[in-house]
C-alpha positions, 0 to 999 in steps of 0.5 A: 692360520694358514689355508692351502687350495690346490688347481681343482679338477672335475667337479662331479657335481655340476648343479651344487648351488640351491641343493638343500640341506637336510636332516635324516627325518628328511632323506628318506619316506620310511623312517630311519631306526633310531638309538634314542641316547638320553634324548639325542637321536643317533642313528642304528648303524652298521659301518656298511651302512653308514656308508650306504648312507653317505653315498645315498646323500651324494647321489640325491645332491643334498646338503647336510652334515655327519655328527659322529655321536659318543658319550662325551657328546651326549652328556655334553648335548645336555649341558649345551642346547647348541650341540643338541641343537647341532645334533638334531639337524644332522643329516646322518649321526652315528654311533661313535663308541661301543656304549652308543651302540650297546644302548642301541642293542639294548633298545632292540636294534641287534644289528647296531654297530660301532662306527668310528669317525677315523675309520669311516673316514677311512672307508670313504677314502678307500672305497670306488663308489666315492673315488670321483668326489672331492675333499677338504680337510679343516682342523688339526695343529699346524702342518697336521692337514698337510701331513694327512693329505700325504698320508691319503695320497699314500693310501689312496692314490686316485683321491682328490684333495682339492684343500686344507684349512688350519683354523686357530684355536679360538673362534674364527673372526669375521674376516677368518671366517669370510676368508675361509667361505671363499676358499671353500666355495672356490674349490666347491669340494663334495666334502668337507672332514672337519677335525676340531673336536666335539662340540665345537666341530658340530656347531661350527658345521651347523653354521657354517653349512649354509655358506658353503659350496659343499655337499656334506660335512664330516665332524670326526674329531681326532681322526686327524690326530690318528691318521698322522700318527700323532694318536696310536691306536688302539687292538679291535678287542679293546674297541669292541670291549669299550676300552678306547676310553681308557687306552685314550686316557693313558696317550692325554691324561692331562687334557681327558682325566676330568672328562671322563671322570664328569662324564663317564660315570653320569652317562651310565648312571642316566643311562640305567634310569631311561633303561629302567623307565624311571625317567624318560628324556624328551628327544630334540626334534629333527631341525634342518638347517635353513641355507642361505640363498644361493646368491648369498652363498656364491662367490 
């Protein structure tokens, strides 16, 4: 495990400690329109949006983290009350894959799109109105955090990266763990692109957000792989037929073969029973995380 935390410069964000976490139910009086998705609430989404909403939470200064919800993640929040639980206290959740969104439109909310995590991540990078916020990278193999800090530098110059982290593969030790809390907090970045893959990325930012100087959390799975090259993507037209699945598939089939094959034909399955009425799935309710003190969290 190795981390790496360059000379960090202005912090736009200069009363970060005591900053709440939030959930979505939260940050807004109205209530936000929802995809209930097998009793996992996902939010009805436009790209547009979605970044609207990232900016909306940087402006009040709050805490909290981005679950990036697809099939995969829905089926498995059934099996894992830690994951549903992950789900039910992010801040913004959104519809990672087409099949989110369909079931979004087929619930009545036309507008619904796919919003993937590697090209939010993209569009964070790229736009102005977040150009003055600070990033840290967790995940990915050794180098991979390196390379796609270069790789973003490429895309965008003016973006500051103030750290990386590679974490083994297996749970962090207390030691891992402290050590990491403290190169975090001391270069306190606005946020925090976590790519370890669902469920492990949404539960490790449901524990570890109260610990932390930041402001949001982004679970975004393979966009590090993506945005390295060691991924290829996909032609929008697969994308929009709901084909990433497959052409995924064909790039790891030893690794992803069992987990669509469990997965993809229980999803549509369930799905047509809560379409139909002939069952019903109790939605988790929205939890917040509960921080730490801020001088438990400051070091």
């Amino acid at each position: 495990m190795k981390s790496s935390c360059p000379a960090v410069t202005a912090d736009p964000i200069a009363a970060l400690d005591g900053c709440p976490p939030v959930s979505a139910a939260m940050e807004h009086d109205a209530p936000l329109p929802f995809i209930d998705v097998l009793g996992v609430r996902v939010e009805a989404l436009t790209m547009e949006q979605a970044l609207a909403r990232i900016a909306s939470h940087l402006r009040r200064r709050q805490r909290g983290y981005l679950c990036a919800v697809n099939v995969h993640g829905v089926m498995q929040a059934r099996r894992d009350p830690g994951l549903a639980a992950a789900y039910a206290g992010a801040a913004i959740s959104i519809p990672d894959g087409m099949p989110i969104a369909w079931v979004g439109r087929l619930q009545g909310h036309r507008t619904t799109q796919r919003v993937a995590g590697p090209e939010l991540m993209r569009e964070v990078f790229l736009r102005p109105e977040f150009a003055a916020y600070s990033h840290f990278f967790y995940g990915g193999d050794e180098g991979v955090a390196h390379e796609l800090v270069a790789t973003f530098r490429r895309l965008a110059p003016h973006c500051n990266i103030v750290g990386t982290f590679t974490p083994p593969f297996r749970e962090l030790s207390p030691r891992e763990e402290s050590a990491l809390v403290a190169t975090i907090n001391r270069a306190r970045p606005d946020m925090i692109w976590v790519g370890i893959g669902t469920p492990k990325q949404d539960r490790f930012m449901r524990h570890m957000l109260p610990k932390l100087q930041t402001r949001i959390m982004f679970g975004v799975g393979a966009a590090f792989d993506f945005h390295t090259g060691r991924l290829r993507d996909c032609s929008p037209w697969i994308k929009n037929a709901g084909l990433q699945w497959f052409h995924r598939l064909l790039q790891d089939p030893r690794r992803l073969w069992l987990r669509y094959l469990r997965d993809n034909p229980a999803f549509l399955a369930h799905m047509a029973l809560q379409l139909t009425g002939l069952r019903s799935y109790t939605l988790a309710a929205c939890t917040p995380t509960v921080p730490d003190s801020p001088e438990k969290v400051r070091v």
